[in-house]
C-alpha positions in Angstrom: 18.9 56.0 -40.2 17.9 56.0 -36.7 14.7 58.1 -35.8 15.4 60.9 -33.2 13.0 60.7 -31.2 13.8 57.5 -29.8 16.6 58.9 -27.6 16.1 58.4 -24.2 14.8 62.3 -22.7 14.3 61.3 -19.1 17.7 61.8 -18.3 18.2 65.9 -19.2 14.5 66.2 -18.5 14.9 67.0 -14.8 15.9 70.5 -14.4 15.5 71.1 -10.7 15.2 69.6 -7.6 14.4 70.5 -3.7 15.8 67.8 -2.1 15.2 69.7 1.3 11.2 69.5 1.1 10.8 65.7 1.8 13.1 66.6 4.7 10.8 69.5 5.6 7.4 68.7 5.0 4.9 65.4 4.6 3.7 65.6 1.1 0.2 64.4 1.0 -0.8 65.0 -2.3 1.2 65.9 -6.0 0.1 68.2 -8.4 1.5 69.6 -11.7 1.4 73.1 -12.7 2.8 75.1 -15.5 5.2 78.0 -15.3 4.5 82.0 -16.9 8.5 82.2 -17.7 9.8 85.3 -19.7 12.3 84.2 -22.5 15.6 84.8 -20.9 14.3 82.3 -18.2 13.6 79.3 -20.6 17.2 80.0 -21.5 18.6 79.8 -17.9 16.2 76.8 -17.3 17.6 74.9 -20.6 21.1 75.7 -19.0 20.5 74.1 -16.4 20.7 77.2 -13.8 17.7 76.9 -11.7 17.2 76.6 -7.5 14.2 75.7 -5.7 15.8 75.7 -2.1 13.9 78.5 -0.8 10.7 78.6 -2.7 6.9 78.1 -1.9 3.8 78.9 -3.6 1.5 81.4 -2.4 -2.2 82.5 -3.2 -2.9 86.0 -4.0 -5.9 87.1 -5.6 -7.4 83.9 -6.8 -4.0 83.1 -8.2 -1.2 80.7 -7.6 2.8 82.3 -7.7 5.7 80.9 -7.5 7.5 82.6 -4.7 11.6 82.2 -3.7 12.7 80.4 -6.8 15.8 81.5 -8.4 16.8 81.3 -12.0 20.0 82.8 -12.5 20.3 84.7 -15.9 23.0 83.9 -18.6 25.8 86.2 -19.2 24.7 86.6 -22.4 21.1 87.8 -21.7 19.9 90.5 -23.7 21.2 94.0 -22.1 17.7 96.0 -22.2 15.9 93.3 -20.3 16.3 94.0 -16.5 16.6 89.6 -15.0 15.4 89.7 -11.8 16.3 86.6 -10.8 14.0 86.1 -7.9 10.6 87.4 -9.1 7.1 86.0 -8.5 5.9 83.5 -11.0 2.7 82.6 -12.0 1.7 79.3 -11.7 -0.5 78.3 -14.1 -3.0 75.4 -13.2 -7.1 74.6 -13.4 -9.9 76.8 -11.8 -11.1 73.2 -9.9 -7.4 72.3 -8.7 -6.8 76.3 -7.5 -9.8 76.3 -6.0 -9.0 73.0 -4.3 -5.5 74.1 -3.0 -6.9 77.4 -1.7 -9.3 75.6 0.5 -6.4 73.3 1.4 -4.1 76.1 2.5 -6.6 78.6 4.2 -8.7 76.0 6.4 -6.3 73.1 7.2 -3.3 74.7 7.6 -1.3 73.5 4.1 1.5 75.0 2.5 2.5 74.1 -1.2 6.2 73.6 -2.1 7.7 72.9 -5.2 9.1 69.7 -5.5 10.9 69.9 -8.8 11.4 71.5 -12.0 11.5 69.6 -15.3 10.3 69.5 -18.9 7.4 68.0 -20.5 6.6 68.4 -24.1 9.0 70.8 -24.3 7.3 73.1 -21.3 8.7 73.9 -18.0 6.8 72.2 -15.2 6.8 72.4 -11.6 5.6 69.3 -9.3 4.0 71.0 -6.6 3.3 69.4 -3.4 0.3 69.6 -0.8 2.8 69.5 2.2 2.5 69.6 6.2 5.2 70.8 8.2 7.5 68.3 10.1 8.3 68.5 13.8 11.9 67.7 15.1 10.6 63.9 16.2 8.9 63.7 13.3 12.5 64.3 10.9 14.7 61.8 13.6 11.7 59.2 13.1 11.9 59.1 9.4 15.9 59.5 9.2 15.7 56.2 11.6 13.5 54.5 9.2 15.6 55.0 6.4 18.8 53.8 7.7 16.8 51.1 8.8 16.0 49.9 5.4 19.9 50.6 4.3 20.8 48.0 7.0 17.7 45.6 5.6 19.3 45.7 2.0 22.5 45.6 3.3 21.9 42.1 5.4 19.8 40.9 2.3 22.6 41.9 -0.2 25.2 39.9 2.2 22.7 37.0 2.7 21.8 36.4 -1.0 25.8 36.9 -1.9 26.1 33.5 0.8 23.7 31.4 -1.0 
C-alpha cells in the first residue's frame, strides 16, 4: 500500500503568480507572510481562482494589507455572505519583520509586492517582495540580458550536439 503522503505536492502547490513584478520592480529582499482569508476565499484559492496582477501591500496602522488582489468567488458561495472580491487583506507576519518593512518603505523609498501565492502546510502564503521600481533603460537592459543568455544556451546546445 503506498503511503500518501509521498505524492509529489509541489506541483498544485503554486496557486498564484505575478509574473509582471520581476518585469516591474528589482526585488532586493523575499519575505513570507501569511494571509487573514475568510472561508469562501480558501475555497476560490483551492480552485485555483486567484490574481495578483494589480496588487501591493500597504502599511496602515502598524499593520500590513494586502491591497489589489483579486479572488474571484465560486458560484456556489454561500448566498448570505456578500464576496467582495477585491477587499483589503491582512497580512499577517512578525512584529521585527513589520517593523523592518515599515522602515524600508517610509525612509528608502520601497514598495512591497506580492510575488506569488501558494500553499504550505496546508496555509495560504504570499511571497512578498522588498522591491524598487524599474526605469524604461533599466527593463530594455535586463530584457537584453536575457535574450542574451537564450542565444548562450542556444550556441552551447548546438556545440555540445557537434561533439
Amino acid at each position: 500500500m503506498a503511503n500518501p503522503k509521498s505524492k509529489d505536492k509541489s506541483a498544485n502547490a503554486t496557486i498564484a503568480l505575478n509574473k509582471r513584478a520581476r518585469h516591474e520592480y528589482h526585488i532586493d529582499e523575499h519575505y513570507e507572510a501569511g494571509i487573514a482569508l475568510q472561508g469562501w476565499e480558501v475555497k476560490s484559492l483551492r480552485a485555483g481562482r486567484a490574481n495578483l496582477g494589480d496588487a501591493y501591500a500597504i502599511v496602515k496602522g502598524g499593520e500590513i494589507f494586502l491591497f489589489g488582489a483579486s479572488i474571484v468567488p465560486l458560484i456556489s458561495a454561500s448566498t448570505h455572505v456578500v464576496a467582495d472580491d477585491r477587499r483589503t487583506r491582512k497580512l499577517l507576519l512578525h512584529r521585527e519583520e513589520i517593523d523592518k518593512l515599515i522602515g524600508a518603505i517610509e525612509r528608502k523609498g520601497y514598495t512591497l509586492i506580492p510575488l506569488a501565492m501558494y500553499w504550505k502546510n496546508n496555509r495560504a502564503k504570499i511571497d512578498l517582495g522588498l522591491a524598487r521600481g524599474k526605469q524604461e533603460h533599466d527593463k530594455r537592459d535586463s530584457e537584453k540580458e536575457r535574450d542574451w543568455n537564450r542565444e548562450k544556451q542556444r550556441v552551447m546546445r548546438a556545440r555540445n550536439r557537434q561533439a
